[in-house]
N, C-alpha and C positions, 0 to 999 in steps of 0.2 A: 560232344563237347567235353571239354577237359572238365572236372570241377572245382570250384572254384574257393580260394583259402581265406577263410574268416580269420580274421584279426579282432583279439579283445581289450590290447594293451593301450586303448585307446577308451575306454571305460574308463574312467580311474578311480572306480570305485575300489578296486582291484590294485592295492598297493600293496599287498604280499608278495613276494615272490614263490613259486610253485616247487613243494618241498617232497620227498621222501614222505611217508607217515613215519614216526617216531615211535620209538618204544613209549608208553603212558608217562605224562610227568604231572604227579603230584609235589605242590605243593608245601608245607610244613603247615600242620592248622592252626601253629601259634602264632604266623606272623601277619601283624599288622597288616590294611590297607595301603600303609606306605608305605611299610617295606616290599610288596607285592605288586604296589605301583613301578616302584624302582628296579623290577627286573623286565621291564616292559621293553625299555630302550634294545636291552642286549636279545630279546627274542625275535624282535621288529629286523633288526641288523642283520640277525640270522635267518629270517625271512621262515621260521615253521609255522604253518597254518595249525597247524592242531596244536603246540605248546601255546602258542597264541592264545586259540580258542579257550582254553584250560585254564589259563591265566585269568582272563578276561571272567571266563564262570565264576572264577572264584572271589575275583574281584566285587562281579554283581553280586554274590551273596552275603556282603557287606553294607547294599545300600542304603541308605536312610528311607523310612519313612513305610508304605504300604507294601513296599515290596522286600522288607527287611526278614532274614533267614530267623529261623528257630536255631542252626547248630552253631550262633555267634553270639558269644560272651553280652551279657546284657552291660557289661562294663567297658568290653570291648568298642574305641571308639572309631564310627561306622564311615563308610565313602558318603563324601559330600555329594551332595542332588549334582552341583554343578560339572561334579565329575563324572558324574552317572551317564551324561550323552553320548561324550566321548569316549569312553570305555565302551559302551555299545556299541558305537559303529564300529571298533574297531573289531569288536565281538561277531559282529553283521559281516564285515568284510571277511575276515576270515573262514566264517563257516561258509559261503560261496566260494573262499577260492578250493576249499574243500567240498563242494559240491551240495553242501549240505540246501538246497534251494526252497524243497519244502517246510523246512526247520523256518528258514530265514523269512517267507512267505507270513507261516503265522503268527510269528514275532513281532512284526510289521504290523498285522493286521489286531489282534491282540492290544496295540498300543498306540494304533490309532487316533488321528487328532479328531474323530467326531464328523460330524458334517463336511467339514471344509477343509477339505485334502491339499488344499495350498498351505496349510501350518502341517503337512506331516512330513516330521522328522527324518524318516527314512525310508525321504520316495525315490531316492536312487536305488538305493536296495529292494526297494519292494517291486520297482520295476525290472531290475535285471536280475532277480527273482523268476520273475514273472515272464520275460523273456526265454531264460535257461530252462523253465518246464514247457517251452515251447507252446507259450499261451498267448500267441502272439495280438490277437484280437482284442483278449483283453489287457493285454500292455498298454497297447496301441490307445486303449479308454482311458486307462490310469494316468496316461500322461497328461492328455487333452484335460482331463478333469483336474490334472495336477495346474495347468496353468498354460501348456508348454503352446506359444504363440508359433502358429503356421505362416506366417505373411510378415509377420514385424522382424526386430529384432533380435539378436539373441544375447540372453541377460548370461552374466560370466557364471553365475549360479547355478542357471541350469544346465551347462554344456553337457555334463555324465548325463543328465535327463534327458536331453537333445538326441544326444549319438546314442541310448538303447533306443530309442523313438525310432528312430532311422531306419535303423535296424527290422523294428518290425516289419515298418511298411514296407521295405524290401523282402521279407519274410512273405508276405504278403502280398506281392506284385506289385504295387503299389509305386513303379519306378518312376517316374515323374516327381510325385511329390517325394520321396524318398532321396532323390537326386537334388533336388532343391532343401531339403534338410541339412546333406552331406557340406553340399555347396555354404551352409551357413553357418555351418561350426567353424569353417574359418574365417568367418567375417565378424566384425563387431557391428553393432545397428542396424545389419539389413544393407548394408552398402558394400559397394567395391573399396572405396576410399578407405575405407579401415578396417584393415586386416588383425586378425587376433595372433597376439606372442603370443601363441604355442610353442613347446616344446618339439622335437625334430621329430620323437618318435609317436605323441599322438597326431600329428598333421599325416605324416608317411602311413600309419595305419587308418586316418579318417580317408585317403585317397585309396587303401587299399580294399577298402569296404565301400566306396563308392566305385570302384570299376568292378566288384562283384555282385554290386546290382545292375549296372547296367548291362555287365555278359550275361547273367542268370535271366535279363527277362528281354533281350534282345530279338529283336527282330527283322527277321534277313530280308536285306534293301532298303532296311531303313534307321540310320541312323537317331537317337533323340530331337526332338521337334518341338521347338517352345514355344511356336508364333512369330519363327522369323528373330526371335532375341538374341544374337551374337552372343553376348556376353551368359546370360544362360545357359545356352547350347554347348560351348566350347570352353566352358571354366576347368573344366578338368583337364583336358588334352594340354591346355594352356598353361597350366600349372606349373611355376616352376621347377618343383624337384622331378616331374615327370616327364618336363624337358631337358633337364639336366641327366636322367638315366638314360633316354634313348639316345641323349649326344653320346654320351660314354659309349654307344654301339653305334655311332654313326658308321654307314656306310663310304666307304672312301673310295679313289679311283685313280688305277695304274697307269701306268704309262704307258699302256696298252688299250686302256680304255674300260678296261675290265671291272666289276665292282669286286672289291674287297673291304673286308672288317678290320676293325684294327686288331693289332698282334694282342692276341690271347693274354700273352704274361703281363701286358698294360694293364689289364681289367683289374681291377679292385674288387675283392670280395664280397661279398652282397649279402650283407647283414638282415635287412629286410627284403628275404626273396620274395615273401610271400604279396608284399608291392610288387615287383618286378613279373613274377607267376601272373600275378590277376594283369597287370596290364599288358602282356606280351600275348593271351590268353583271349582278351578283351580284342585286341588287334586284329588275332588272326581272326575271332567271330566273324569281326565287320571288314573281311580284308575285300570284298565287293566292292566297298569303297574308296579303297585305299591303293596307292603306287604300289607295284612289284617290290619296291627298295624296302618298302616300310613293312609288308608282308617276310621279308627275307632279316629283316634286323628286330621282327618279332621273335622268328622260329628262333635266331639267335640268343635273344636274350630271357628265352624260355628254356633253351639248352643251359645257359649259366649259374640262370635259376635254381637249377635242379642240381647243378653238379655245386653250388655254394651250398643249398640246401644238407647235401647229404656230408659234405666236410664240415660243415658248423655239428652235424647230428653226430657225425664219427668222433667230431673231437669233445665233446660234451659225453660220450660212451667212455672214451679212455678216460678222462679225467672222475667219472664214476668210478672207472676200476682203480684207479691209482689210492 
């Protein structure tokens, strides 16, 4: 089996964009909290995780109160408490996307809300934390004790909670209930009738993480099996953008009778191959089950995949060297 492409842009814990390391940037140490707030925007925009981090550090060692520095002016006036959270997480986000997971782990835990893990602060972070050292089992705890409801609804709050959950239990084998996770991050309430305005590109990557759980714990001659529940079974295949990409490879038919694909130079570029990968991927696993056509407009849109994959990577290489 081919392996299969994890998608994270659908975290959104994860709102930096993935940078270059930077030469060091320090600061000036005479400048105010606000002046120091105020270069926040233009490094956000610029998307560097480490000037970020830097920022953010230095920002905390202004804060008010028990956690207030020794090398800041006693006159010096300090970051307000209310500012203190949000400068965090943005400090939290950033050292993840920098890889920093053990750093952010104890951070987390360090600053804990005490007994009841449903007032912590940053249980997004401490879980995909927790996840990225490959802790999967106890992610999988942290959530469940975080709050995160298996059977009900899903609150708008905790969706970044929801989808590293998911994740594990798929980490985990765990594909059933892992599939039924997937299945909920696009719904609101727990129903079909209301679907969540998400954004294009986390729905495209919550589908791309659920067809790489179901290739990764697949098993031959048998499709997912819910009790006969239609609507369980068949949420994914049914999906609209997932029906809209295999149209784009629908197989057509000559006037010969012959099958054919549509002409090459019609296909549109494939932004998100790594959907396209996992579900062409996903196909051919269970092609046991499946028509000749739908086996053959996999292989095809596994080929596109690849060859979109590698011109999006070439052209992101020149525009490095430029």
């Amino acid at each position: 089996r081919s392996p299969q492409h994890e998608s994270h842009r659908s975290i959104k814990i994860l709102v930096i964009r993935e940078s270059k390391p930077p030469e060091k940037m320090t600061l000036p140490s005479s400048l105010s909290w606000k002046d120091t707030v105020n270069t926040l925007p233009d490094l956000l925009n610029e998307g560097n995780a480490k000037k970020i981090s830097q920022c953010c550090a230095q920002l905390l060692s202004k804060k008010n109160g028990n956690g207030s520095s020794t090398d800041v002016d006693e006159n010096e006036e300090r970051l307000p408490s209310n500012l203190e959270l949000v400068i965090t997480k943005i400090h939290l986000r950033s050292l993840l996307q920098l890889g920093e997971y053990s750093t952010v782990l104890d951070h987390c835990r360090k600053n804990s809300s005490g007994s009841d893990p449903t007032l912590n602060q940053f249980a997004e972070e401490e879980a995909y934390a927790l996840y990225r050292l490959k802790r999967y089992n106890a992610c999988r705890e942290f959530c469940e004790n975080y709050g995160i409801d298996r059977k009900g609804g899903v609150n708008v709050s905790q969706r970044g909670l929801l989808h590293v959950y998911a994740q594990s239990l798929y980490r985990l084998g765990e594909t059933r209930l892992a599939d039924e996770m997937y299945r909920r991050l696009l719904l609101v309430g727990g129903s079909d009738e209301d679907e969540v305005h998400v954004d294009v590109d986390e729905r495209e990557d919550s589908l791309s993480n659920a067809l790489a759980n179901r290739t990764a714990n697949y098993t031959s001659g048998s499709l997912l099996v819910y009790g006969g529940e239609r609507d369980s079974e068949c949420w994914l295949e049914e999906d609209s953008i997932i029906l809209d990409l295999l149209r784009e490879y629908s197989i057509g038919v000559t006037n010969d009778g012959e099958e054919k694909m549509d002409d090459e130079d019609e296909k549109v570029m494939l932004q998100n191959y790594d959907l396209a990968y996992n579900l062409a991927t996903f196909l051919l696993v269970s092609s046991e089950a499946r028509p000749p056509s739908v086996v053959k407009q996999a292989k095809e849109l596994l080929i596109h995949a690849e060859k979109s994959a590698l011109t999006i990577l070439d052209s992101d290489s020149n525009e490095n060297e430029e």
